[in-house]
C-alpha positions as a Markdown table, in Angstrom:
| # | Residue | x | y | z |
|---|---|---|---|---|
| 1 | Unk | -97.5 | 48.9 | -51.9 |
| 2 | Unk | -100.6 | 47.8 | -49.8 |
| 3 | Unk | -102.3 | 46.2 | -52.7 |
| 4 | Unk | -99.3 | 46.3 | -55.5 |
| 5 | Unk | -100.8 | 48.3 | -57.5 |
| 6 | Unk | -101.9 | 52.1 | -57.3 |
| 7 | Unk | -105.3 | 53.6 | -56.7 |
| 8 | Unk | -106.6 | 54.2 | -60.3 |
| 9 | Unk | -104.2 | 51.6 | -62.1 |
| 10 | Unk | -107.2 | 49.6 | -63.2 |
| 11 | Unk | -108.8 | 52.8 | -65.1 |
| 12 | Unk | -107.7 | 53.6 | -68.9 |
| 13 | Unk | -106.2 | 56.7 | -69.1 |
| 14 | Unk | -108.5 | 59.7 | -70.1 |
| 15 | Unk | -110.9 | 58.0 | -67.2 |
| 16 | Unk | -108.4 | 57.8 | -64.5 |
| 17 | Unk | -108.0 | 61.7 | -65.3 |
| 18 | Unk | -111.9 | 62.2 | -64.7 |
| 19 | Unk | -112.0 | 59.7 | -61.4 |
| 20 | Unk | -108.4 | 61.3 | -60.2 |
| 21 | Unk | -110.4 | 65.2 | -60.4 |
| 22 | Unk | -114.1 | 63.6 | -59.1 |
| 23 | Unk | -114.6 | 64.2 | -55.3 |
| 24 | Unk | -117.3 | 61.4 | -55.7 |
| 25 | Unk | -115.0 | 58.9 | -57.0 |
| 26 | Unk | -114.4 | 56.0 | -54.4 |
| 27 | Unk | -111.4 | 54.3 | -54.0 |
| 28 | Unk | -111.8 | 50.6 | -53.2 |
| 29 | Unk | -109.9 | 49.4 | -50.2 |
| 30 | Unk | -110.4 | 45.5 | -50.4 |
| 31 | Unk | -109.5 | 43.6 | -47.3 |
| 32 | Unk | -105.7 | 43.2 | -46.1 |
| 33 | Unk | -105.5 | 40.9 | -43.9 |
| 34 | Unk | -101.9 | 40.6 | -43.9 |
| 35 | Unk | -102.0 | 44.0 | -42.6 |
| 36 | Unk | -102.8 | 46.2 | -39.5 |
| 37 | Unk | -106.6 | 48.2 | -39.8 |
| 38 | Unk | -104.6 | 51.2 | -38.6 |
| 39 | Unk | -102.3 | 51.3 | -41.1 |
| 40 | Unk | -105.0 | 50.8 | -44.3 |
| 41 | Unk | -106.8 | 53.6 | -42.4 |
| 42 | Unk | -103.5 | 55.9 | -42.5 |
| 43 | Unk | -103.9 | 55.0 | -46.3 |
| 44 | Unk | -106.9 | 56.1 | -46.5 |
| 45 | Unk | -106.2 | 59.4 | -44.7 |
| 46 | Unk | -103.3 | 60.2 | -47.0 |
| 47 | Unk | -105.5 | 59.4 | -50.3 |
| 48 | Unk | -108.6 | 61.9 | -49.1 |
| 49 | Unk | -109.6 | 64.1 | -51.8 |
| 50 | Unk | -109.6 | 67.2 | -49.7 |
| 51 | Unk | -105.6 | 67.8 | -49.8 |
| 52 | Unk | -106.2 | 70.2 | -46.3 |
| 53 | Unk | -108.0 | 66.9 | -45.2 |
| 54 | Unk | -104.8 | 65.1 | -45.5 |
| 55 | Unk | -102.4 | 64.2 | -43.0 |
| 56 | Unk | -99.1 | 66.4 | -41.9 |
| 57 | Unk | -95.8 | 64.8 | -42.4 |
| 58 | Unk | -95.9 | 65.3 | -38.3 |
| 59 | Unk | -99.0 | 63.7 | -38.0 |
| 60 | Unk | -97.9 | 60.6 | -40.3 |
| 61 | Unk | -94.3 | 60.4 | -38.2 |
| 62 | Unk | -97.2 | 60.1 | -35.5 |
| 63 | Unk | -98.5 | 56.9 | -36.5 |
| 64 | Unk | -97.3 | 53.4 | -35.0 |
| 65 | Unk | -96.8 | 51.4 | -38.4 |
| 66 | Unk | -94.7 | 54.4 | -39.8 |
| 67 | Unk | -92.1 | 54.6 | -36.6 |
| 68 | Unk | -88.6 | 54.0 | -37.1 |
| 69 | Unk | -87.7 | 49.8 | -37.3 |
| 70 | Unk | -86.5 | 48.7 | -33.7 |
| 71 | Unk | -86.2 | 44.4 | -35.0 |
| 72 | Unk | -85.8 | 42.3 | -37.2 |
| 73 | Unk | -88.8 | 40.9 | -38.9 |
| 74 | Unk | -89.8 | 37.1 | -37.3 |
| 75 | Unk | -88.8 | 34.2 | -38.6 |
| 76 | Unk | -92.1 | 32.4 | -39.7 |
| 77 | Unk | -92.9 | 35.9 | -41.4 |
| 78 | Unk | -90.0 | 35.5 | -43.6 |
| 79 | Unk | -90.5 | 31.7 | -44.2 |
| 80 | Unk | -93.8 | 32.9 | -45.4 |
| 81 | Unk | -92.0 | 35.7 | -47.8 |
| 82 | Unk | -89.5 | 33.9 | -49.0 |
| 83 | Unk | -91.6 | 32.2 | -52.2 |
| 84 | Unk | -92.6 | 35.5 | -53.1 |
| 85 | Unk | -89.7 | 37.5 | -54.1 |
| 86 | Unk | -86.4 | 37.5 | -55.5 |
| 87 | Unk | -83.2 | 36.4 | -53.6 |
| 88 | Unk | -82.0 | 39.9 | -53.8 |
| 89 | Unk | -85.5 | 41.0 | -52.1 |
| 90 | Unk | -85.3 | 38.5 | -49.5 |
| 91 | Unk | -82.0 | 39.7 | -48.2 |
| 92 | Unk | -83.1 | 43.2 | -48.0 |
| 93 | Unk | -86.5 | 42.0 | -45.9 |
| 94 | Unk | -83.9 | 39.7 | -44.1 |
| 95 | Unk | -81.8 | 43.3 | -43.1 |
| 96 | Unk | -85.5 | 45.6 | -42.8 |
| 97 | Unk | -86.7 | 46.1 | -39.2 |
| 98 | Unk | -90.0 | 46.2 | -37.2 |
């Protein structure tokens, strides 16, 4: 959702099943801007090879970005969304919290 796409979207097929299985294979993180650093680190966290590496569900209901909403999102954030989706999507982010 970070970047609209997933991890290994860009590989073809047979390669994404080698990078998926190589413990080497990096996954690139560009900037996001748009976004908290602690949130694209959480990202990373959850996407580390090592699944006992990986964050608990208690750990993740742990993190800031991932608490339960408590407002609505601002104003000039939605003015800034609104070109960007659908009218249906806009009334949802218009109803989703912060």
């Amino acid at each position: 959702m970070i970047y609209g796409r997933t991890p290994f979207a860009h590989i073809p097929n047979l390669a994404k099943l080698a990078a998926i299985l190589d413990p080497n294979h990096r996954i690139d993180y560009p900037p996001a801007d748009h976004l908290p650093l602690s949130l694209v680190k959480t990202l990373k966290w959850c996407l580390t090879y090592n699944a006992r590496a990986r964050p608990s569900v208690r750990e993740l209901l742990a993190v800031k970005h991932l608490q339960p909403p408590r407002e609505p999102l601002p104003p000039p954030l939605l003015d800034k969304l609104r070109p960007h989706v659908s009218p249906n999507e806009f009334r949802l982010l218009q109803q989703a919290q912060i």
